[in-house]
N, C-alpha and C positions, 0 to 999 in steps of 0.2 A: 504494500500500500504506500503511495508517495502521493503529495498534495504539496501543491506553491504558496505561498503567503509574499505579499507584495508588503513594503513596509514605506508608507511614504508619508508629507505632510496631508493628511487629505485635512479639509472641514471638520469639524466636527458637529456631530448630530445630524450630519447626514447619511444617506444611502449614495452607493456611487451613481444610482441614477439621477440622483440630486446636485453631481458636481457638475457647476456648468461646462460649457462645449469648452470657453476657452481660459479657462480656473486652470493657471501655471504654477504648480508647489514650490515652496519654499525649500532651499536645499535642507539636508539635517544636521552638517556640521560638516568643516575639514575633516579628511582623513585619520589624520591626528588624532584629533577629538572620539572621529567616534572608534575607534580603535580603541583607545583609552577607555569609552566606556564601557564597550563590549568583554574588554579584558578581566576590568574591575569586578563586573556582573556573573562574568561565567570565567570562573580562575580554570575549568578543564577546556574553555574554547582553544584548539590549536589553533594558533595566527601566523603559525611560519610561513604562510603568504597571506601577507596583507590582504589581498584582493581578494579571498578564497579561504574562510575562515571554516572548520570541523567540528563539530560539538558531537559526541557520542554519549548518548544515556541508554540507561535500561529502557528496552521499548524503541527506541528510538535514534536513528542518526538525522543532524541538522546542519546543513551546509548553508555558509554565509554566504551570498555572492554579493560581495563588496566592490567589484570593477575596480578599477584606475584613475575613475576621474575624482576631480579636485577642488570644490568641494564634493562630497556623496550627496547626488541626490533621492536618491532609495537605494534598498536593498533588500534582494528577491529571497528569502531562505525557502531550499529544498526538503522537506521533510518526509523522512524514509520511515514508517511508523506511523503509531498516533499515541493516544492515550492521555492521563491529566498532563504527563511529566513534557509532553512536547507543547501543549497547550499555553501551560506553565512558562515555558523558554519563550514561547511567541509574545505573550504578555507582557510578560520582564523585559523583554526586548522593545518592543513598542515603550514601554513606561520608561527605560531610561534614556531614549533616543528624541523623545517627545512626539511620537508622531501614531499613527494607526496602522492595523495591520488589516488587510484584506487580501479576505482568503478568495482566492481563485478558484477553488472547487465551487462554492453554495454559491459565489456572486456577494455571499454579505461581510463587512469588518466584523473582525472576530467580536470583538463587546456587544457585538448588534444580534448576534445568535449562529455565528459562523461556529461550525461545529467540532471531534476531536480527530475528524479524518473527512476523505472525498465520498463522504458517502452519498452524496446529492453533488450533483453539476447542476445548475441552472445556467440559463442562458446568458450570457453577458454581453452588450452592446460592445464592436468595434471600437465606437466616442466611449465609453467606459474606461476600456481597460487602454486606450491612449492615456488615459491622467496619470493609470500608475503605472509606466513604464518599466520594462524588464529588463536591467544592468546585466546584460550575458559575455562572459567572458567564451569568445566563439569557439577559442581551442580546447576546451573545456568540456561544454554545454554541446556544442551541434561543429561538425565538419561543412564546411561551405565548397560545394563541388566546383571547381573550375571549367569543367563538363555541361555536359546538359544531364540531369538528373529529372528524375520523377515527380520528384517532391519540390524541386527547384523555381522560382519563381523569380525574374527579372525582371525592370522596369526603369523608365523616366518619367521622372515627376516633369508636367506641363502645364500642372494650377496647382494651386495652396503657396504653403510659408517655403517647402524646400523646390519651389520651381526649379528647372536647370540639373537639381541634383538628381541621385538614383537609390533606387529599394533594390536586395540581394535579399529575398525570403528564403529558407527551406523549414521545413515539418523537424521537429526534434521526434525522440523514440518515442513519446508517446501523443503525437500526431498534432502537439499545438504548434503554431508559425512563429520562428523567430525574423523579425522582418530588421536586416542592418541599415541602416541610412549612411550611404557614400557622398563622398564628390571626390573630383578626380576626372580622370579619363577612363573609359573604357578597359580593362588590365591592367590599371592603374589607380582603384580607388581606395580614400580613407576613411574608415569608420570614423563618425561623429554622431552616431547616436543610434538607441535600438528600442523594439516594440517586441510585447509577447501578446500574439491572436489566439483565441482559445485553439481556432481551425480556419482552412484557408477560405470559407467563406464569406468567415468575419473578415479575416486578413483585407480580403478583396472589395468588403462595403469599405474599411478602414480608408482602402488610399482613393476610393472615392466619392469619400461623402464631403459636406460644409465645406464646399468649395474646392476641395482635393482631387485633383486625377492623374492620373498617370498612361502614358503610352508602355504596353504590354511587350518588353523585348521576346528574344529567343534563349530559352534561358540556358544559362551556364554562358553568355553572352558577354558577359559585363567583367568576368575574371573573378578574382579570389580575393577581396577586402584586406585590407593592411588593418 
């Protein structure tokens, strides 16, 4: 059993269908800092990579994905298990980070009735889950084919904020889209930022809905993200 938890500033006292379209969170601290706190909170977090942090309990393993960038603006914890003791971690986590966690299984933040595993998926809007973006370390998390793959999905953005620039999607092992945001040239682009779709239908409302679209390459077209 494995379930996401997004950990970001959202509002509080709302539902994520209640955050508006274009509501931009607040980062949650330097790197620095919140390393510091996560260290303080869980003295068994392994942090020998900053970016990539390990927590193992009874019941449970919980992987940080802390990314690179500077300050953090979320961070996606994997959780391998479930039970009170992973719940537990999620909460403590949110509370000394200052910010909410939303569970990507049920669609709801955990305080609102988000549950102690994925035992429910509801639906969750494209505009949704764009608020709380998914910090994926790509060598990590998902391989980016420089091929044309299956699961591969290409693109030029030609409306919205990243006009000019390009999306490099692919499906992780269990089938949600991690969609990269390049610029660059063609074989030659650099990650500046990333999305987690539940599946690639949302992916596909995602690049274009509220003024977003994109022209559809050939995929494994675009090359391999830096």
């Amino acid at each position: 059993m494995s379930w996401d938890i997004s950990l970001f500033n959202a509002p509080s006292g709302v539902t994520i269908e209640e955050i508006p379209h274009d509501y931009d969170p607040a980062p949650l601290g330097s790197v620095a800092e919140i390393l510091d706190r996560l260290q303080v909170t869980f003295a068994d977090l392994n942090l020998s990579d900053p970016t990539w942090g390990d927590l193992v309990r009874p019941g449970c393993v919980i992987e940080f994905n802390i990314g690179r960038k500077d300050p953090v603006e979320s961070i996606m914890l994997h959780v391998r298990g479930g039970g009170d003791d992973a719940v537990q971690v999620i909460r403590e986590t949110a509370r000394v980070l200052g910010c909410r966690a939303f569970d990507c299984s049920s669609g709801d933040f955990i305080e609102d009735g988000g549950s102690d595993g994925p035992t429910s998926r509801r639906s969750v809007t494209a505009r949704s889950v764009k608020t709380p973006p998914r910090r994926v370390r790509s060598s990590r998390n998902m391989s980016i084919h420089a091929t044309s793959s299956t699961s591969r999905r290409d693109a030029r953005f030609t409306a919205g904020p990243y006009r000019g620039k390009f999306v490099v999607a692919e499906a992780d092992e269990s089938g949600s889209i991690i969609a990269i945001i390049c610029e660059g040239q063609p074989g030659s682009l650099t990650t500046i930022g990333d999305w987690w779709f539940a599946d690639v239908s949302e992916f596909e409302l995602g690049m274009t809905e509220d003024g977003w679209d994109v022209e559809w390459l050939a995929p494994g077209s675009l090359g391999t993200p830096r």
